[in-house]
mmCIF file as gemmi writes it, N, C-alpha and C atoms, coordinates in Angstrom:
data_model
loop_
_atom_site.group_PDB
_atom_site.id
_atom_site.type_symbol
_atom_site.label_atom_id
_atom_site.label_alt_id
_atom_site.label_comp_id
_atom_site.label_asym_id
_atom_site.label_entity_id
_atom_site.label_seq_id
_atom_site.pdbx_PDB_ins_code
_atom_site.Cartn_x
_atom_site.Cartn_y
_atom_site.Cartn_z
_atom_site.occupancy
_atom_site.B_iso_or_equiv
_atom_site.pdbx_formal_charge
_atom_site.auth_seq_id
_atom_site.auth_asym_id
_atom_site.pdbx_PDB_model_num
ATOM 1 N N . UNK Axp A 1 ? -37.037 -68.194 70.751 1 0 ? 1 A 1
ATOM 2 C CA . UNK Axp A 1 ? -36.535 -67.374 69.669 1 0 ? 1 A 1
ATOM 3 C C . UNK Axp A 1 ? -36.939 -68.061 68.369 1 0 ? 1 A 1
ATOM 4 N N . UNK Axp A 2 ? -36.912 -67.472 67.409 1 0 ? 2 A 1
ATOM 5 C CA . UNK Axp A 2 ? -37.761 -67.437 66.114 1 0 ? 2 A 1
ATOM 6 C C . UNK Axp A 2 ? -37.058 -67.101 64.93 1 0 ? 2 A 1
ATOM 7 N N . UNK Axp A 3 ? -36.768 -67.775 64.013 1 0 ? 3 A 1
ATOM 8 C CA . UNK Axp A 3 ? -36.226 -67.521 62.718 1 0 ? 3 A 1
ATOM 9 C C . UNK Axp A 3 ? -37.224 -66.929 61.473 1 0 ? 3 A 1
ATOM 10 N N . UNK Axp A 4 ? -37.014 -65.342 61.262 1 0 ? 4 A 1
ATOM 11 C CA . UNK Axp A 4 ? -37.792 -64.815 60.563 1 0 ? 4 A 1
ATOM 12 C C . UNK Axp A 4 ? -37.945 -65.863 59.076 1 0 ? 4 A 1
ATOM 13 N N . UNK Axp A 5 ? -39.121 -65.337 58.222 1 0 ? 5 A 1
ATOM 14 C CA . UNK Axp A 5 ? -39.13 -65.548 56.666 1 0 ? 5 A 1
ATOM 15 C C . UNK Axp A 5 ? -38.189 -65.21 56.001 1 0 ? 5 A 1
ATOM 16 N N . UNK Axp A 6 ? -37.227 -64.385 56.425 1 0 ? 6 A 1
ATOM 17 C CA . UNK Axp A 6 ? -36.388 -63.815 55.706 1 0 ? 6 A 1
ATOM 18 C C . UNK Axp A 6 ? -34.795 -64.519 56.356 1 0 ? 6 A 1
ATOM 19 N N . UNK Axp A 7 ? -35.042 -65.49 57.148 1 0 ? 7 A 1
ATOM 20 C CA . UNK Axp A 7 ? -33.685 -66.152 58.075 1 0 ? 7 A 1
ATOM 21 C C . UNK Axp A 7 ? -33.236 -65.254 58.693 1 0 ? 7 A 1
ATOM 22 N N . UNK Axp A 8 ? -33.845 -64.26 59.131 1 0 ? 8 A 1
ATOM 23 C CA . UNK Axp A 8 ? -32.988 -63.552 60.788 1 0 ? 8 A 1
ATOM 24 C C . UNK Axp A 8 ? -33.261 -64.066 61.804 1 0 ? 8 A 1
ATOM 25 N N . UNK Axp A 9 ? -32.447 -63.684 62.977 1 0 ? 9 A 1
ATOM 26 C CA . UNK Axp A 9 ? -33.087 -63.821 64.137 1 0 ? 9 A 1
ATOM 27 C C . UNK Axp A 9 ? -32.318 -63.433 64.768 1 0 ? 9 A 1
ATOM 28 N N . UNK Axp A 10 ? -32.798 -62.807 66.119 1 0 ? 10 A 1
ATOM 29 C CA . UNK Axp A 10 ? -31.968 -61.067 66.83 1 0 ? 10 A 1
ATOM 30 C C . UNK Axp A 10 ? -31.581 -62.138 67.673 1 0 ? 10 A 1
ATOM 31 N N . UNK Axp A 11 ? -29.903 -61.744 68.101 1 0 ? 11 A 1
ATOM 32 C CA . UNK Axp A 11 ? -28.897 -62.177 69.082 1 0 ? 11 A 1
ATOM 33 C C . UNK Axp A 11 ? -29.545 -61.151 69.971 1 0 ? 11 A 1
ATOM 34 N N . UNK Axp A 12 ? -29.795 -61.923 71.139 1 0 ? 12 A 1
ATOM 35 C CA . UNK Axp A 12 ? -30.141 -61.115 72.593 1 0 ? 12 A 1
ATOM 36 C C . UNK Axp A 12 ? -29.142 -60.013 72.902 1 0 ? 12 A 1
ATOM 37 N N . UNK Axp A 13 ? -29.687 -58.583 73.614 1 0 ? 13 A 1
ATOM 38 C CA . UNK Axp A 13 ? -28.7 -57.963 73.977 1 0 ? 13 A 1
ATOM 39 C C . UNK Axp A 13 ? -27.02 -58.085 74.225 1 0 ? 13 A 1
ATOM 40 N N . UNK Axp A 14 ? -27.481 -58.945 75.694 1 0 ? 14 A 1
ATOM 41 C CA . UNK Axp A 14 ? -27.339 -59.517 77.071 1 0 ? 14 A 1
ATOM 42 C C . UNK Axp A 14 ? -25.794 -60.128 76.531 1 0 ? 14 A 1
ATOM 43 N N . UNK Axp A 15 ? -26.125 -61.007 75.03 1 0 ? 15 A 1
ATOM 44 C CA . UNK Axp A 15 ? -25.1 -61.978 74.521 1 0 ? 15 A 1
ATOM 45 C C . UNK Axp A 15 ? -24.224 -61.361 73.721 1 0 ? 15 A 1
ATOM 46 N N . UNK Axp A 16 ? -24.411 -60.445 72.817 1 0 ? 16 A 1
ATOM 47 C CA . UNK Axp A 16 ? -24.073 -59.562 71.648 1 0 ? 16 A 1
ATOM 48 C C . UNK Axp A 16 ? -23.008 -58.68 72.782 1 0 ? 16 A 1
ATOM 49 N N . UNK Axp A 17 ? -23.279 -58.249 74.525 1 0 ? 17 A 1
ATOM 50 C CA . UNK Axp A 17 ? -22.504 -57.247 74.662 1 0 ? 17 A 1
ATOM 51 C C . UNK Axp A 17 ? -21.589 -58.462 75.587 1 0 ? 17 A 1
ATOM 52 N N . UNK Axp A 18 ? -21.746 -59.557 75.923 1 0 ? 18 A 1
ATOM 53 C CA . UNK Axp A 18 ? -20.211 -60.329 76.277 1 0 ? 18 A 1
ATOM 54 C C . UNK Axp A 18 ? -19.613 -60.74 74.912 1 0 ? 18 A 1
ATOM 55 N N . UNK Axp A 19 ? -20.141 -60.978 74.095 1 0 ? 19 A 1
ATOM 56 C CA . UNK Axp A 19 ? -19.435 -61.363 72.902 1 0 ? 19 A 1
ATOM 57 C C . UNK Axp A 19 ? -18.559 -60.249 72.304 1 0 ? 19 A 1
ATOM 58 N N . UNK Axp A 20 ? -18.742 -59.144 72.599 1 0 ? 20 A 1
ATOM 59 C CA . UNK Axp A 20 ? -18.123 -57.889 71.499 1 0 ? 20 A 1
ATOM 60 C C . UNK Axp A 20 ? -18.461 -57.718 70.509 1 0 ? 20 A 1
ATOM 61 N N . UNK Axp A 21 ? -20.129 -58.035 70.333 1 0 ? 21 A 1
ATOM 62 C CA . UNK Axp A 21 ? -20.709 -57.933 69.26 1 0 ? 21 A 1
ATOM 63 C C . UNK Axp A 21 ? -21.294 -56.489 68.86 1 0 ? 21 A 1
ATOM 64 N N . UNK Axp A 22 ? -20.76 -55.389 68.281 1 0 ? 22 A 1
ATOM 65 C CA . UNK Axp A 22 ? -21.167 -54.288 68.577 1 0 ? 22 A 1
ATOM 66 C C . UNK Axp A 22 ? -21.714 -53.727 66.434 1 0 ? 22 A 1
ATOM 67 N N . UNK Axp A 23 ? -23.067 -53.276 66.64 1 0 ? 23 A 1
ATOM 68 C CA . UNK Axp A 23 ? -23.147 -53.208 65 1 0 ? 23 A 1
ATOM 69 C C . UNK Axp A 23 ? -22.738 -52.731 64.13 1 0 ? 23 A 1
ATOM 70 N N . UNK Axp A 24 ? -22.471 -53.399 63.18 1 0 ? 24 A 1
ATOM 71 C CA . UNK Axp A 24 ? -21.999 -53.099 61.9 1 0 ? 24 A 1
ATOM 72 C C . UNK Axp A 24 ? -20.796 -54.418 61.806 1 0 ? 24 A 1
ATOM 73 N N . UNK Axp A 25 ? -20.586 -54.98 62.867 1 0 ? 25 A 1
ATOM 74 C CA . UNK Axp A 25 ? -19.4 -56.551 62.784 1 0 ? 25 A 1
ATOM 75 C C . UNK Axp A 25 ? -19.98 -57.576 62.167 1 0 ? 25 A 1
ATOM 76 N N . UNK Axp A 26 ? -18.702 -58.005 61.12 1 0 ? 26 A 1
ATOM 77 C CA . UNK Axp A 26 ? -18.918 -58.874 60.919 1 0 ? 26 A 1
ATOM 78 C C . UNK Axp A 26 ? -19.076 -60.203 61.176 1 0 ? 26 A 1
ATOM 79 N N . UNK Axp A 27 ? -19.833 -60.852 60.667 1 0 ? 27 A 1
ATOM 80 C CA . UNK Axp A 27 ? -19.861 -62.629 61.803 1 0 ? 27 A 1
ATOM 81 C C . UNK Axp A 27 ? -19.453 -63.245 60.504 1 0 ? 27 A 1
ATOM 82 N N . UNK Axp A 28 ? -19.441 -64.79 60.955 1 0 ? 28 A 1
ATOM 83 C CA . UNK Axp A 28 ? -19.261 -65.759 60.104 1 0 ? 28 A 1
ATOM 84 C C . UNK Axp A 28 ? -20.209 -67.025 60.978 1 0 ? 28 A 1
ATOM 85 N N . UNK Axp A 29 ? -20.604 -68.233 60.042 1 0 ? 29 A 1
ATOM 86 C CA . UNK Axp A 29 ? -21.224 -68.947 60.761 1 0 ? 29 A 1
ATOM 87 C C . UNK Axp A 29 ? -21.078 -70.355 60.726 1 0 ? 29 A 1
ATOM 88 N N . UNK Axp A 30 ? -20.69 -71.557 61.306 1 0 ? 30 A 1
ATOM 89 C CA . UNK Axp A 30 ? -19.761 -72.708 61.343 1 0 ? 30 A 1
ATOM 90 C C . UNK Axp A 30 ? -21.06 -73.558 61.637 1 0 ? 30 A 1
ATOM 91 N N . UNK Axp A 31 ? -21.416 -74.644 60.697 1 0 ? 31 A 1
ATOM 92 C CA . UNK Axp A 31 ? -22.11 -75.668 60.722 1 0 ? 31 A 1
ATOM 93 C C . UNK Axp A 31 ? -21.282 -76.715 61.531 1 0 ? 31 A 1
ATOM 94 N N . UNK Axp A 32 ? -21.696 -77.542 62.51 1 0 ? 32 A 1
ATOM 95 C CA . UNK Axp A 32 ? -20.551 -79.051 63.246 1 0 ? 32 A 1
ATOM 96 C C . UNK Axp A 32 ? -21.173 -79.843 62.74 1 0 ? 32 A 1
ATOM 97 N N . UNK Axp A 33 ? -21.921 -80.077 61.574 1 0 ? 33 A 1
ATOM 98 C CA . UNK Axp A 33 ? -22.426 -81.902 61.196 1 0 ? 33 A 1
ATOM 99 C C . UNK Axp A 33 ? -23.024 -82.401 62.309 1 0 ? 33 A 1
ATOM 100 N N . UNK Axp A 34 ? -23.735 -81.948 63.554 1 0 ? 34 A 1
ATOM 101 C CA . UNK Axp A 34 ? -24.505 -82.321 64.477 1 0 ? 34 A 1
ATOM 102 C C . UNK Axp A 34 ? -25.709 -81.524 64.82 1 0 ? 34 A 1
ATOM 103 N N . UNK Axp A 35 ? -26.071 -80.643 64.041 1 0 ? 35 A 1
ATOM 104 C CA . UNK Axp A 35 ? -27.826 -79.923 64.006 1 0 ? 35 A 1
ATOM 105 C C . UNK Axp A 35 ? -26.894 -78.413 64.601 1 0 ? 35 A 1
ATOM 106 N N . UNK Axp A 36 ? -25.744 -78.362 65.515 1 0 ? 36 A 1
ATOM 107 C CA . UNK Axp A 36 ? -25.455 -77.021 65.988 1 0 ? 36 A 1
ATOM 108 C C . UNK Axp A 36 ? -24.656 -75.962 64.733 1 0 ? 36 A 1
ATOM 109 N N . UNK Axp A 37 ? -25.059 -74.73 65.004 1 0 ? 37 A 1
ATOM 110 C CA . UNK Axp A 37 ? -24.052 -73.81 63.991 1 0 ? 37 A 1
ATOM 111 C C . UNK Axp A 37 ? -24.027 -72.784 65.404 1 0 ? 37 A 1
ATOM 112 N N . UNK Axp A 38 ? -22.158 -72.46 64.553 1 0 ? 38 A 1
ATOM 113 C CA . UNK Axp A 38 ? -21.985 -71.171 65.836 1 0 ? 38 A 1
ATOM 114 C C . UNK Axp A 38 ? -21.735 -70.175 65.09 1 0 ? 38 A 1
ATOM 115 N N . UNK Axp A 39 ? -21.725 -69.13 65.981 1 0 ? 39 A 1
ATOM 116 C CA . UNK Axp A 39 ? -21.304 -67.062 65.378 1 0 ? 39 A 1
ATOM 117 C C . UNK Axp A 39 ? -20.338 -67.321 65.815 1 0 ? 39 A 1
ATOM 118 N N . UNK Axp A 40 ? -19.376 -66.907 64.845 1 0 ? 40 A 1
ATOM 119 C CA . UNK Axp A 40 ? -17.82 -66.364 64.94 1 0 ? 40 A 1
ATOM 120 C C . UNK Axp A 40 ? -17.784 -64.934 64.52 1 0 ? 40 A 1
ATOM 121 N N . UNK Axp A 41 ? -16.891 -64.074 65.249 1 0 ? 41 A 1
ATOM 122 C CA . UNK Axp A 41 ? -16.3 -62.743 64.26 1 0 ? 41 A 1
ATOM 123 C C . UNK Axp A 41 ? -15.666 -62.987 63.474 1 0 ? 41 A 1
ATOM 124 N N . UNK Axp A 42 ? -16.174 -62.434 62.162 1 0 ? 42 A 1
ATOM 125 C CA . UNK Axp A 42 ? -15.783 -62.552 60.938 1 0 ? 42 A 1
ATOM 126 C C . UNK Axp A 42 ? -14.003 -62.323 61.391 1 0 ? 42 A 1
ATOM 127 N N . UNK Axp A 43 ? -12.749 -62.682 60.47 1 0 ? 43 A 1
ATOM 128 C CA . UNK Axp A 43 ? -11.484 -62.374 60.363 1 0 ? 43 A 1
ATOM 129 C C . UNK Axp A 43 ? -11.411 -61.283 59.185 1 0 ? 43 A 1
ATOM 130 N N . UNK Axp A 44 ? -10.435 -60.295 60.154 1 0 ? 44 A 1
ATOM 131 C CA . UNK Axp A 44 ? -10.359 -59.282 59.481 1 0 ? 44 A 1
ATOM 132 C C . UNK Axp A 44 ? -9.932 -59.308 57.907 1 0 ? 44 A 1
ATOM 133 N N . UNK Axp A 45 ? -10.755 -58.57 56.718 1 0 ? 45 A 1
ATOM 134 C CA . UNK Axp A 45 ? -10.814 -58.733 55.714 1 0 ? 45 A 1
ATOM 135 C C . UNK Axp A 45 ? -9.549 -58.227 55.357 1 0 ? 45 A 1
ATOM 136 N N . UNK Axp A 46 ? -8.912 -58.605 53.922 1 0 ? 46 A 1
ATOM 137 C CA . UNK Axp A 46 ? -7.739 -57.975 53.541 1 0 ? 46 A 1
ATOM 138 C C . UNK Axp A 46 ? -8 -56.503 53.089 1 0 ? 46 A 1
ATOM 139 N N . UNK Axp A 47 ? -9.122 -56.033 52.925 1 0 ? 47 A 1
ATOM 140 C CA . UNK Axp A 47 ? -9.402 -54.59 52.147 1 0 ? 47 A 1
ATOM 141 C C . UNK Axp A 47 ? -9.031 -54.048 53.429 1 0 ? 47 A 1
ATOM 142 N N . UNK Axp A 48 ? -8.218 -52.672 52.862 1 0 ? 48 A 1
ATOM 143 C CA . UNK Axp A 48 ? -8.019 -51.779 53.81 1 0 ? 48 A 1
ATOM 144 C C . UNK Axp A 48 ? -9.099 -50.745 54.16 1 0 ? 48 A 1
ATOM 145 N N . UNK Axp A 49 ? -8.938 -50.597 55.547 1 0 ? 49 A 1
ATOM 146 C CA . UNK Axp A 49 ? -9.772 -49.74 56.199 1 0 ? 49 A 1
ATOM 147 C C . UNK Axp A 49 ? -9.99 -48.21 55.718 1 0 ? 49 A 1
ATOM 148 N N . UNK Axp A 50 ? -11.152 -47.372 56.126 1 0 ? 50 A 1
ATOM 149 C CA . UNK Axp A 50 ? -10.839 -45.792 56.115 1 0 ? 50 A 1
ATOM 150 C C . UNK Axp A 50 ? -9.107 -45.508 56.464 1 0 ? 50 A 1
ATOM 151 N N . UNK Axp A 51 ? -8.611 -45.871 57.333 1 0 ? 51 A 1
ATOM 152 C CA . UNK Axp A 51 ? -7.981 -45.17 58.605 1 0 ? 51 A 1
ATOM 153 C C . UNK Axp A 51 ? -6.974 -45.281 58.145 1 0 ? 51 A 1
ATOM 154 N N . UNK Axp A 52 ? -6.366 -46.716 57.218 1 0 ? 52 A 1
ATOM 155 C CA . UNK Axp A 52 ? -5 -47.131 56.654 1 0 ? 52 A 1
ATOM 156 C C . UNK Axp A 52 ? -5.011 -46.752 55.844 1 0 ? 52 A 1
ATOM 157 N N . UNK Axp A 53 ? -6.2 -46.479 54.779 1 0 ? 53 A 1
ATOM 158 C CA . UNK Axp A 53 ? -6.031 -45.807 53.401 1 0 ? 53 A 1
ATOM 159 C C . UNK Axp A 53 ? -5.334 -44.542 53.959 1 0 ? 53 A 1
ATOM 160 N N . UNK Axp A 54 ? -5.973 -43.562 54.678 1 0 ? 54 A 1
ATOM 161 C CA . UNK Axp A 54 ? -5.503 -42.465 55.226 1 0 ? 54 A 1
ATOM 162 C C . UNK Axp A 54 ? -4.169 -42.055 55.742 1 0 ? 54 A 1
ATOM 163 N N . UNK Axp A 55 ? -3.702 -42.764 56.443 1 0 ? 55 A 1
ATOM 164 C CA . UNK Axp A 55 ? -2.456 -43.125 56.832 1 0 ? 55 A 1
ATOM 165 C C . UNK Axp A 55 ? -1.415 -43.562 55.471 1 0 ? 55 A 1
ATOM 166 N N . UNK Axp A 56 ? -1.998 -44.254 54.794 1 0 ? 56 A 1
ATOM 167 C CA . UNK Axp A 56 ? -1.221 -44.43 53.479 1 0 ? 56 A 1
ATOM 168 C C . UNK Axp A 56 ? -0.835 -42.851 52.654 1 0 ? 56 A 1
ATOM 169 N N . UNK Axp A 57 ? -1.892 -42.278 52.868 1 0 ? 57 A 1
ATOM 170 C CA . UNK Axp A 57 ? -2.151 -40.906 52.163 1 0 ? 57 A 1
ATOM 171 C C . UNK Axp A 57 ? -1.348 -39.896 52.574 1 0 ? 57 A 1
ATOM 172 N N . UNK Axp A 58 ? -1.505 -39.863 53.453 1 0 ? 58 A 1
ATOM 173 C CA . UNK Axp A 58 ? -0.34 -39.113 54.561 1 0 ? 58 A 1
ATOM 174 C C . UNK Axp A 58 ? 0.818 -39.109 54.182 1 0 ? 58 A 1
ATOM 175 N N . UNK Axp A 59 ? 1.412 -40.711 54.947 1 0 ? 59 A 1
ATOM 176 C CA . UNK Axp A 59 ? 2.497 -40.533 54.293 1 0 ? 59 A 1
ATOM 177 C C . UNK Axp A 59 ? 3.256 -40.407 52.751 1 0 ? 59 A 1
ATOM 178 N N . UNK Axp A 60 ? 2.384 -40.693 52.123 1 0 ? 60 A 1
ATOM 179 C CA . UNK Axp A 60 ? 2.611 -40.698 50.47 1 0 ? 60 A 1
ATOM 180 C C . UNK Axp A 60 ? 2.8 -38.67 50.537 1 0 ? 60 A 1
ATOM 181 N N . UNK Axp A 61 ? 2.16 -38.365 50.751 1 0 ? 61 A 1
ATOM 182 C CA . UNK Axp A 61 ? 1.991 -36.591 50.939 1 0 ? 61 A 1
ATOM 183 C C . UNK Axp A 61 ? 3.287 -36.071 51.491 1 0 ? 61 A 1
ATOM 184 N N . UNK Axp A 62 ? 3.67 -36.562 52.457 1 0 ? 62 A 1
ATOM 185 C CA . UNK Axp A 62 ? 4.678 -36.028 52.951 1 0 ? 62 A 1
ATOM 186 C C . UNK Axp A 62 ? 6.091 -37.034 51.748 1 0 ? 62 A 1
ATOM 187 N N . UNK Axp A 63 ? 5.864 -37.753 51.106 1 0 ? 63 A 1
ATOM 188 C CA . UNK Axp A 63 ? 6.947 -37.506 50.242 1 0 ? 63 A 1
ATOM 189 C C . UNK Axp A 63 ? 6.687 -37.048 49.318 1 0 ? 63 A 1
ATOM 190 N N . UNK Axp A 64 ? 5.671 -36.382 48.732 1 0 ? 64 A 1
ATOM 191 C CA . UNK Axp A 64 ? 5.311 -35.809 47.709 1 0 ? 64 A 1
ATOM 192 C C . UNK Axp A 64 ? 5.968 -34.032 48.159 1 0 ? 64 A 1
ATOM 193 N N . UNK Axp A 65 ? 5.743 -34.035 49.452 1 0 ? 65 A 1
ATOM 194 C CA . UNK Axp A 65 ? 5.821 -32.235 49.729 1 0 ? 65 A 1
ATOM 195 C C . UNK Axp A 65 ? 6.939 -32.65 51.11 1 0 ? 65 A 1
ATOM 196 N N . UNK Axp A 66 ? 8.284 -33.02 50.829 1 0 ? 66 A 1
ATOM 197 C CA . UNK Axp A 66 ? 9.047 -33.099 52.218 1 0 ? 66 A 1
ATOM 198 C C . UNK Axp A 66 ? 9.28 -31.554 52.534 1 0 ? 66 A 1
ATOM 199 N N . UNK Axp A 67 ? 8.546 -30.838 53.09 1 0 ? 67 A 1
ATOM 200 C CA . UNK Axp A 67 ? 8.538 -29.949 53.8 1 0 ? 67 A 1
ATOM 201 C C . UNK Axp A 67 ? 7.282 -29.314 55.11 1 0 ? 67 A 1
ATOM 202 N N . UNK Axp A 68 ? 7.975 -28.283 55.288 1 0 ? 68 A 1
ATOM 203 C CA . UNK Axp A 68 ? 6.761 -28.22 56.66 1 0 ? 68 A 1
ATOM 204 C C . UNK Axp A 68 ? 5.073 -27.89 56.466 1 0 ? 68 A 1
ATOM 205 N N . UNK Axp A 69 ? 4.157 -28.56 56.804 1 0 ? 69 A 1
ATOM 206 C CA . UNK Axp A 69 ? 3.053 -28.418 56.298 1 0 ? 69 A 1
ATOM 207 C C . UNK Axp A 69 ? 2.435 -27.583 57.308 1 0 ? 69 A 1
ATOM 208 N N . UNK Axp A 70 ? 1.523 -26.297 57.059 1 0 ? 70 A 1
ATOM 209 C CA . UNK Axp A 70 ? 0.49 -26.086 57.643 1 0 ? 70 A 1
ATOM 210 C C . UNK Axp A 70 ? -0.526 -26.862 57.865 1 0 ? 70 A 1
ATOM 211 N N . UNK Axp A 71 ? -1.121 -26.246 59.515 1 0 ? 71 A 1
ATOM 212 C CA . UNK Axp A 71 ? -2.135 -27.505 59.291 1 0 ? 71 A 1
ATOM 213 C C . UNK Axp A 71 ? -3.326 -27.148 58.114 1 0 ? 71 A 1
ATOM 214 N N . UNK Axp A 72 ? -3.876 -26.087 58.025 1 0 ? 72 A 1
ATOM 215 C CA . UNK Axp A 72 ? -4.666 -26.597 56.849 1 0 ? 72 A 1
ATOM 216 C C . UNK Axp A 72 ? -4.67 -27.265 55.481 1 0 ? 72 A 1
ATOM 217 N N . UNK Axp A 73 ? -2.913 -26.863 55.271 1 0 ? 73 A 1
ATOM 218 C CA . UNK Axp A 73 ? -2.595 -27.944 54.496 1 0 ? 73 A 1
ATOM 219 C C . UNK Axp A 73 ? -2.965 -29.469 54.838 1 0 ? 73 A 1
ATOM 220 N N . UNK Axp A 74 ? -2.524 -29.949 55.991 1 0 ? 74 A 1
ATOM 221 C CA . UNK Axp A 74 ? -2.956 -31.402 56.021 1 0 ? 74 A 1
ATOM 222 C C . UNK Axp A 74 ? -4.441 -31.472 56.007 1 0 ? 74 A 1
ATOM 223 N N . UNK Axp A 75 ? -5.131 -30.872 57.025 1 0 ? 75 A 1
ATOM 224 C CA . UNK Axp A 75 ? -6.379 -31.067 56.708 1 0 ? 75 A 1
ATOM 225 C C . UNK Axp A 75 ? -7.35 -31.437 55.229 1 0 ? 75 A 1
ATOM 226 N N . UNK Axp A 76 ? -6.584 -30.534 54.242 1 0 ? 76 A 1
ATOM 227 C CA . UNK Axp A 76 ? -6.814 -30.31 52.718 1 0 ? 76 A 1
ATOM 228 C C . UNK Axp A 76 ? -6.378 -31.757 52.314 1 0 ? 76 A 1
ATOM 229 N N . UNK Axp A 77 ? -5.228 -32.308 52.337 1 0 ? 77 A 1
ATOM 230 C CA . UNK Axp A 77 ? -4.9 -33.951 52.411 1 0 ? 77 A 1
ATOM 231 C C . UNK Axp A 77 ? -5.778 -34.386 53.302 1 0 ? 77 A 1
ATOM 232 N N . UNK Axp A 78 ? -6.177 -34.74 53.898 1 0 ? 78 A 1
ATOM 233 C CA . UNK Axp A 78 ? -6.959 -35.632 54.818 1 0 ? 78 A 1
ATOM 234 C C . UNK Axp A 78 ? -8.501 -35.682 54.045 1 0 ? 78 A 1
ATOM 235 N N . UNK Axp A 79 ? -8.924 -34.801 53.647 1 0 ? 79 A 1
ATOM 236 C CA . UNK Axp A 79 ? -10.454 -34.193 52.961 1 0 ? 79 A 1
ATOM 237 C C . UNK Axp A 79 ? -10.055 -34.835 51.451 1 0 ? 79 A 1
ATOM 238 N N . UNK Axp A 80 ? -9.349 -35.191 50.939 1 0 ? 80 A 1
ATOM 239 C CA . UNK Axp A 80 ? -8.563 -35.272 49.255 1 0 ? 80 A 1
ATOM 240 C C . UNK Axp A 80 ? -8.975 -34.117 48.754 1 0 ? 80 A 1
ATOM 241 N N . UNK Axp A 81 ? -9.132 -32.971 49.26 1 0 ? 81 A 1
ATOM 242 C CA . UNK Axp A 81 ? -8.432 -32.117 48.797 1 0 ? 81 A 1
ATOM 243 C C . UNK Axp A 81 ? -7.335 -31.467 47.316 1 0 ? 81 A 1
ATOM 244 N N . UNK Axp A 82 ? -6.224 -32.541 47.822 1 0 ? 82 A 1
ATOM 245 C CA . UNK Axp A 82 ? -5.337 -31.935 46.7 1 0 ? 82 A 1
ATOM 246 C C . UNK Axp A 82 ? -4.819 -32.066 45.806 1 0 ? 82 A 1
């Protein structure tokens, strides 16, 4: 294996799918003061996700409108919509 001009170099399939390395994850990378560095998964960042923003939204909505929503109403929240 080969370290591009540009410092890449492709994690084998084989390793990437016991690791749970699946793309778009983040890594991190640990020098030991002995010539070795390892891949770690990055720790989850404090920025919130799509999914929690969403969930935040939601419920913020339903105290904005405590009543019964159609669903295209939520949908319309879910899209920002409203």
């Amino acid at each position: 294996m080969r370290i591009t001009t540009k410092g890449q170099v492709t994690i084998p399939a084989r390793l990437r799918e016991k690791a749970g390395l699946l793309p778009n994850t983040e890594v991190e990378f640990a020098y030991d003061g002995k010539g070795s560095v390892r891949l770690f998964r990055a720790r989850k960042s404090k920025a919130k996700t799509r999914g929690e923003k969403l969930v935040e939204q939601l419920i913020e909505a339903g105290r904005r409108y405590p009543r019964k929503m159609t669903t295209d109403e939520i949908m319309a929240l879910t899209r920002g919509d409203d």
